[in-house]
C-alpha positions in Angstrom: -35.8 28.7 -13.3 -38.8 27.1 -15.7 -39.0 23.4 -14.7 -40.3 22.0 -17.9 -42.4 18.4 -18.1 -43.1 16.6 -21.3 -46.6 15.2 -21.4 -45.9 11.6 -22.6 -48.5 9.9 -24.9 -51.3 12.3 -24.5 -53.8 11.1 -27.5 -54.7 8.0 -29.2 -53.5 7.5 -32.7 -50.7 9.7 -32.9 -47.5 7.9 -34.3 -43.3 8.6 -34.1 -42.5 11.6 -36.4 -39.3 12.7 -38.6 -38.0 15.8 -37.9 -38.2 16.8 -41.3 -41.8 17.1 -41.3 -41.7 19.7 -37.7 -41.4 22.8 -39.8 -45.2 21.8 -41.3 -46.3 20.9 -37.3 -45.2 24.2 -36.3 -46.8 25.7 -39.4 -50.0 23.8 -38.1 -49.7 25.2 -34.6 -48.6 29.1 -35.2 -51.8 29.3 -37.7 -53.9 29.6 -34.7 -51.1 30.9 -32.1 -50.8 33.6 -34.9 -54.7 34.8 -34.0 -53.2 35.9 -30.3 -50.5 37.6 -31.5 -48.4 35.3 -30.0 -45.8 32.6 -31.7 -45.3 29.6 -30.1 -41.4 28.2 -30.1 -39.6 25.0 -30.5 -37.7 23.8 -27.6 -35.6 20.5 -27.1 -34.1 18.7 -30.1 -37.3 20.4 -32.1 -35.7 23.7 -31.8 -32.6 22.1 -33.8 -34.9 19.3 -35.8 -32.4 16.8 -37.6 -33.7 14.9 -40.9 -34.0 11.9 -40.3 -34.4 11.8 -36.5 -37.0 10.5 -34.6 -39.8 11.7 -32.0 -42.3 11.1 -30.2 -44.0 14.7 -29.4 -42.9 18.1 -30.3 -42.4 20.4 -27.3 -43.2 24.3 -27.8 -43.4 27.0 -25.3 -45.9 30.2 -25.5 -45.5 34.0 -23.1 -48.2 33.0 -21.0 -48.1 37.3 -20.2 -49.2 37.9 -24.3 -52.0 35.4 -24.5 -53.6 36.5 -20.9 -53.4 40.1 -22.6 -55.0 38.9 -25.8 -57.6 37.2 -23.8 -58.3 39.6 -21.1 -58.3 37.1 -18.4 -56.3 37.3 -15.0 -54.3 34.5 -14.7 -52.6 31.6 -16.6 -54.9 28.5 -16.0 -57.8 30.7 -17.9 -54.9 31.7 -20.5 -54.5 28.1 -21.1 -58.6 27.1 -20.9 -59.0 30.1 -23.6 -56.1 29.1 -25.6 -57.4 25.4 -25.7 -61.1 26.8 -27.4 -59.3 28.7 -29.8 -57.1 25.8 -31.1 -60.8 23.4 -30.9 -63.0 26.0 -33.2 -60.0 25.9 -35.6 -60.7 22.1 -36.2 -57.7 20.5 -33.6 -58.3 17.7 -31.2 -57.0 18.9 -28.0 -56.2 18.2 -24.3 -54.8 20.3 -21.5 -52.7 19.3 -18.5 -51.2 21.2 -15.6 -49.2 23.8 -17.8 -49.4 22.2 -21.2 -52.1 23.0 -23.9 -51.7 19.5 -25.9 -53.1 19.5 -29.6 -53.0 17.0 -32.7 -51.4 17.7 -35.8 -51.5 16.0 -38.9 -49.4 16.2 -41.2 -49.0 13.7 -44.6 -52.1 11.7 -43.2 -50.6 10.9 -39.8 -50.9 12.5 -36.5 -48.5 13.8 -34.3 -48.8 15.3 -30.9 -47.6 19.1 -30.4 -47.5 19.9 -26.4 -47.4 23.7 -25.9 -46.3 24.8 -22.2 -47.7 28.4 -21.7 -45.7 29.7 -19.3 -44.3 33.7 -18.2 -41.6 34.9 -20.1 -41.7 32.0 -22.9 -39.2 33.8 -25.3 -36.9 34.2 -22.5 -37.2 30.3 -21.0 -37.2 28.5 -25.1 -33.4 30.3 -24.9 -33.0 27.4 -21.8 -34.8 24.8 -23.5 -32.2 24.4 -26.8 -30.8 20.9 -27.8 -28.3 21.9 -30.5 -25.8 18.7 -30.7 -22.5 19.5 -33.3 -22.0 16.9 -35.6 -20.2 14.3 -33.6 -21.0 15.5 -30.0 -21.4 12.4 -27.5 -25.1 13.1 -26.8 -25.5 9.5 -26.0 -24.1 10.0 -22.6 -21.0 10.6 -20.4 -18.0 9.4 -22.5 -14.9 8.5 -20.8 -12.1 11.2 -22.4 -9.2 8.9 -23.0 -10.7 6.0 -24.6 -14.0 7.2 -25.8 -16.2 4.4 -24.3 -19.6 4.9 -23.1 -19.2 5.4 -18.9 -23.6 5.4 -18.6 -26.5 7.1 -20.6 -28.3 7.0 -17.0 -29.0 10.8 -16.4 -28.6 9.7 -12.5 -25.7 7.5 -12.9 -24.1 10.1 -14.4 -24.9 12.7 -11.7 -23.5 10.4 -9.0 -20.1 10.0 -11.0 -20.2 14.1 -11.8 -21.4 15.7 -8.0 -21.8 12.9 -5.7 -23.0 9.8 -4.1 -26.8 11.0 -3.7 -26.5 13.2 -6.5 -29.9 13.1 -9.1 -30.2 13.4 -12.4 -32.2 16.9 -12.0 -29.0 18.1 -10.3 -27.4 18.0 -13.8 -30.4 21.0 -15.4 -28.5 23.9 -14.1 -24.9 25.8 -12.9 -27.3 26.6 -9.6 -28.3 22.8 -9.0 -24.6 22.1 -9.9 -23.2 23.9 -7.5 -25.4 23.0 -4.9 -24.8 19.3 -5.4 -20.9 19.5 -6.0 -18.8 21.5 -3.1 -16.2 21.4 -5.9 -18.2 23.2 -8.4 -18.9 25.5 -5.8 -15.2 26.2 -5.3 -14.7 26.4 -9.6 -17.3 28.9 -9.7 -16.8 31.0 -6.5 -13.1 31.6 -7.9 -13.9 32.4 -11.5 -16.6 34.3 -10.1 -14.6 36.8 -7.9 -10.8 36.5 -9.5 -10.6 37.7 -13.1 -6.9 36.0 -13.1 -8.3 32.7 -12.5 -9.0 31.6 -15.9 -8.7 34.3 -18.9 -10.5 32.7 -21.4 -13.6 32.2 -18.9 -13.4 35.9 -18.1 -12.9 36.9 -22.1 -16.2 34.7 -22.8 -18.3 36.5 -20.0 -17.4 40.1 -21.2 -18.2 39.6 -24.9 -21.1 42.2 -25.5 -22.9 39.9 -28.0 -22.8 37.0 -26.2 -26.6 36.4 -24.6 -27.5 35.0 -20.8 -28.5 31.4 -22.9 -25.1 31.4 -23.6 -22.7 32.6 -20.5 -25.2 29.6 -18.7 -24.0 26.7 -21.2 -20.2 28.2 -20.8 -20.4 27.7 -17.5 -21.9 24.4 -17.4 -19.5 23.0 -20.2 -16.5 25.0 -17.9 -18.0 23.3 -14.9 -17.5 19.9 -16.9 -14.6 20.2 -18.3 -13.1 20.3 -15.0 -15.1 17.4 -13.0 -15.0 15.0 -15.6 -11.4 13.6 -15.2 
């Protein structure tokens, strides 16, 4: 499992962006990723970017195993040092940070800040790292069911009420950190798991041939929900 970090206010200058103008950021960013042969993608609410919506960076992720090829260097930390030169002779202020190539983009005479995590298998990790939020979804937090109040937008609030007393919201970023925080879940999952019978629909889900691994994950997690939250 990729454990992914957003770098914060990395440069001076840079300013709160619409999603409307991320298409021309990432336009920006793949001009140069484009000279490796490799395409950095969107992940988090970017991936899904909503007119209208605010933010403060734009988090990408790039196959750190494609650029070290391109580069011909042995490990990921020179990956990252080589990818930072190429973005600097292409005009872009830059910085780099543990696994995150940061660069500036400016787009309609402001700047933004694009952080790209370079990390193995990126194409397979962005499928982990997709807001999309239907129209209507209660993204603000856990909603109570019956009356449709707010309960906390506290990511470890809401892990204590979901898994248990000591519970963190980190728990929450997985089925595996699920299960290991909640002996219920365990139970859920073990069940479905091992008896077809359990739940048909779960089981009809699972064996769809289309469906990807992105997908049987959030299936399980909303499953998972659906049953704790009471």
């Amino acid at each position: 499992m990729t454990i992914l970090s957003e770098g914060g206010n990395i440069f001076a200058g840079t300013t709160d962006f619409d999603h409307k103008i991320i298409p021309s950021m990432m336009k920006q960013v793949n001009s140069v990723m484009t000279k490796t042969g490799v395409k950095a993608l969107p992940i988090g609410s970017g991936a899904t970017p909503t007119p209208g919506k605010m933010s403060g960076d734009l988090d990408m992720i790039a196959d750190a195993g494609q650029i070290r090829d391109h580069f011909k260097v042995a490990n990921n930390k020179d990956a990252k040092i080589e990818l930072e030169k190429l973005f600097q002779q292409a005009g872009f202020e830059t910085k780099k940070t543990g696994q995150i190539v940061h660069v500036k983009t400016n787009v309609d005479g402001a700047a933004q800040q694009v952080d790209i995590m370079v990390v193995d298998g990126g194409e397979t990790a962005q499928k982990f790292h997709v807001h999309d939020l239907p129209t209507g979804s209660p993204y603000k937090g856990l909603v109570d069911r019956e009356t449709n109040e707010l309960v906390s937008s506290n990511l470890d609030e809401i892990a204590k009420i979901l898994l248990n007393p000591n519970a963190k919201g980190s728990d929450l970023g997985s089925v595996e950190s699920i299960v290991k925080a909640n002996p219920d879940a365990k139970k859920i999952v073990t069940r479905y798991e091992t008896d077809p019978t359990a739940n048909p629909n779960w089981n009809d889900k699972k064996i769809q041939p289309k469906e990807s691994l992105a997908d049987r994950q959030l299936n399980r997690i909303v499953t998972l929900a659906s049953t704790l939250v009471r």
